[in-house]
N, C-alpha and C positions, 0 to 999 in steps of 0.2 A: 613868716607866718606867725602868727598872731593865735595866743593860746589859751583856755577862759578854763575855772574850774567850776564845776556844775553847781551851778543855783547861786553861787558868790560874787558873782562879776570879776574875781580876780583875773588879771593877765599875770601870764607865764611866762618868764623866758627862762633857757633851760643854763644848767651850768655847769661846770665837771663831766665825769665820766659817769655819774653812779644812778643817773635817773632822777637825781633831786631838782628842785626847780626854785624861782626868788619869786616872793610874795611882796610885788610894789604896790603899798598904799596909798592914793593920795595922800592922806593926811599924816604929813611932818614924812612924809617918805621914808616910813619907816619898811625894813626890808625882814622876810621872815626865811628860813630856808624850810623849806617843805619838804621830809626826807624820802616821801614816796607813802601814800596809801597803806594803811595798815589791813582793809577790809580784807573779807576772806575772798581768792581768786577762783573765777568758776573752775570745774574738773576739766574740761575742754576749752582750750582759749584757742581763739584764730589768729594762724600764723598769718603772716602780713609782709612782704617782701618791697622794701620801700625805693623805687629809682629814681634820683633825681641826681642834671650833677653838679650840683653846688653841694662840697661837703656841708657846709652852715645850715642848708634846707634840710639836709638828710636827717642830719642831727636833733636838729626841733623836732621835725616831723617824728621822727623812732622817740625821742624822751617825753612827748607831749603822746604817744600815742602808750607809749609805757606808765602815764601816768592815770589810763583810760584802764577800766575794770573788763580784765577776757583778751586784751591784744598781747602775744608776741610778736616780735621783731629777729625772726632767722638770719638777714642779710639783709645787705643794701647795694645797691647800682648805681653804677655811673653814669654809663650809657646804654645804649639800645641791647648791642651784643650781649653784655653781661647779664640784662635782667631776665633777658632771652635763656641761658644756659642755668641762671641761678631757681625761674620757675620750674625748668623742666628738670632739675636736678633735686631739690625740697618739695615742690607741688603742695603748695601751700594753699589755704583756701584764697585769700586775696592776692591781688599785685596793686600798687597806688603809684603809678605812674607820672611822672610830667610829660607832659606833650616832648615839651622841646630837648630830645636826649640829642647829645653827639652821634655819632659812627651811624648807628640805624634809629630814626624818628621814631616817638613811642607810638605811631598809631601803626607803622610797621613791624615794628614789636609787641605789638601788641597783635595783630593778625598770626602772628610766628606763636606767640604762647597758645592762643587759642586752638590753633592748629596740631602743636606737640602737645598739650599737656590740658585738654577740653577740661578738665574740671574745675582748674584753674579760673576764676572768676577774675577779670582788669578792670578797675578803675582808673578814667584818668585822672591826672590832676593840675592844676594850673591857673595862671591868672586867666581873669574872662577873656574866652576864642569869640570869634565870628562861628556865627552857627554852621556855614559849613566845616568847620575843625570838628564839631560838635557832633556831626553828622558821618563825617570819615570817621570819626573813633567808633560809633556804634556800628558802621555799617563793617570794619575791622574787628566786632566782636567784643565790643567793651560790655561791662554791664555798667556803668556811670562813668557820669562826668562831673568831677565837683572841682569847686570855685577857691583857689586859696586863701579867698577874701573870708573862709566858713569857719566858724568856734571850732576848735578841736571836739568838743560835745556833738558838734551837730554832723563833723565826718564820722564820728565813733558810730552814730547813727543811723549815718547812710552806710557804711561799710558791716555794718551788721545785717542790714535788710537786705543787702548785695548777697551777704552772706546766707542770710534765708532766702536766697532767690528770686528778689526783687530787684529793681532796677533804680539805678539814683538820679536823675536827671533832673535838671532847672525845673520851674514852673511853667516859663515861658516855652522852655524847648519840647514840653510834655503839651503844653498848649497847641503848638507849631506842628506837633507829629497829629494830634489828635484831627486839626484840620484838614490836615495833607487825606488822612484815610477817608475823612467827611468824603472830600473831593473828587478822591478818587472814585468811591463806592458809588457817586451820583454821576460821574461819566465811564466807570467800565458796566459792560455790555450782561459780564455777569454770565449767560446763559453760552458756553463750549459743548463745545460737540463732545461724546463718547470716546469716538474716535476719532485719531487728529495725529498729524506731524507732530504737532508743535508740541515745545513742554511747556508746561505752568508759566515760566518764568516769561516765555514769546508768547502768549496767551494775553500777559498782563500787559506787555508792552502793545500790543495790537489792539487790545481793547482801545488804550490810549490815542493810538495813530487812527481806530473810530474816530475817535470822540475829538480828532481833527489838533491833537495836541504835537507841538516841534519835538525835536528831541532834545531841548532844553527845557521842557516843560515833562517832559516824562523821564528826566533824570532827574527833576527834583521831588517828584511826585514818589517814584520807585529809588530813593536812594540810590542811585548808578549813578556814574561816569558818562559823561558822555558817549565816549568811547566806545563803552559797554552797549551803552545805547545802540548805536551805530551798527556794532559787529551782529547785537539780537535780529536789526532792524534785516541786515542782509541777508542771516540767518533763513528768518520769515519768508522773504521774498525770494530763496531759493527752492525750501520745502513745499513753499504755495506755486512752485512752478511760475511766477511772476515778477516785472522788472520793476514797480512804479508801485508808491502808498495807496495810488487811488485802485489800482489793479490788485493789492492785497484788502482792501477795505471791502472790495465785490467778492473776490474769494470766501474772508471771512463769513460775511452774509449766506451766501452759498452753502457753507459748510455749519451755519449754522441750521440753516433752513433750506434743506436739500428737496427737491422737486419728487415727483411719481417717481419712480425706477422703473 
């Protein structure tokens, strides 16, 4: 990773132990040692638990993020297990992840912290996924996903607003979500009964199986699994007392728009 200092164009690479960094000039390549930031450090810096496992990545990443005004650095992780026991142990405000950990994957570690330690905000972090990578890690309870291709300035930034409760995600993948709900919104049905079997969640999926959609088409639309899909879809079709989508689509109707008594 590739490390820029704010408003100078310099790159960073880091060296030693001590947090210092080398200032390469173009011109006459002259090198400077930068011994770390004098400014004054806010009263509250966010703790930042970094797992990746390339020691070499670890390293930039903690000394490029120590050279960032407000970041501690408590620990760091190898693999999945570790960063698992290191969040629930510290409960730091961030975690900065790579996708691709050893022993346990960070999007299943990343579902583990969320789950033990909810205040815990995840970020992943990685060279560019296929968007469904991009889509497991949020539906896993990430709050971002950034790009290791990003200025150390522009993570200090998204991992701030993560930190104020924001969410850090691409352009395009904030474009991509925004459509899916357009989508959605203009083929679910909207209008549930009071009372019902079903929960929220079979509601949503059956609006869908309305509006004549596969269950590949309403796992991308509902972020699920196919799987998941599947097991909702039986789900449905057993609390509607029915075998077949066309037999739960007349149900729905029904139970939306129920006749005299």
């Amino acid at each position: 990773m590739t490390t820029r200092g704010a408003g100078d164009g310099r790159t960073l690479r880091p060296v030693g132990n001590g947090g210092g960094a080398v200032d390469e000039r173009a011109s006459g390549g002259r090198r400077l040692h930068l011994a770390g930031r004098q400014e004054a450090q806010p009263a509250q810096r966010l703790r930042v638990i970094v797992a990746d496992p390339d020691p070499l990545a670890r390293r930039a990443i903690r000394e490029a993020l120590l050279l960032e005004p407000g970041f501690v650095v408590p620990a760091e992780a190898k693999d999945g297990f570790e960063v698992v026991e290191l969040a629930v142990h510290y409960r730091p405000e961030l975690v900065l992840m790579e996708v691709a950990l050893p022993l346990l994957d960070g999007i299943a570690a990343c579902s583990q912290i969320v789950s033990r330690a909810p205040l815990v905000r995840v970020v992943m972090f990685s060279v560019p996924q296929e968007r469904e990578t991009e889509l497991r890690a949020l539906r896993a309870g990430a709050s971002g996903f950034l790009s290791k291709s990003m200025s150390i300035d522009s993570v200090g930034r998204a991992l701030r607003a993560v930190a104020g409760g924001e969410a850090a995600v691409s352009r395009s993948l904030t474009s991509y979500l925004i459509e899916q709900l357009r989508y959605t919104a203009e083929n679910g049905r909207g209008m549930r009964p009071v009372k019902s079997p079903l929960t929220t969640r079979e509601w949503e999926v059956l609006d869908l199986i309305c509006a004549g959609d596969s269950t590949r088409d309403i796992s991308t639309k509902l972020f699920l699994s196919e799987d998941t899909v599947y097991s909702h879809t039986k789900s449905i079709l057993r609390k509607l007392g029915v075998h077949s989508r066309a037999e739960a689509v007349a149900a729905a109707s029904r139970l939306r728009h129920p006749g005299p008594a």
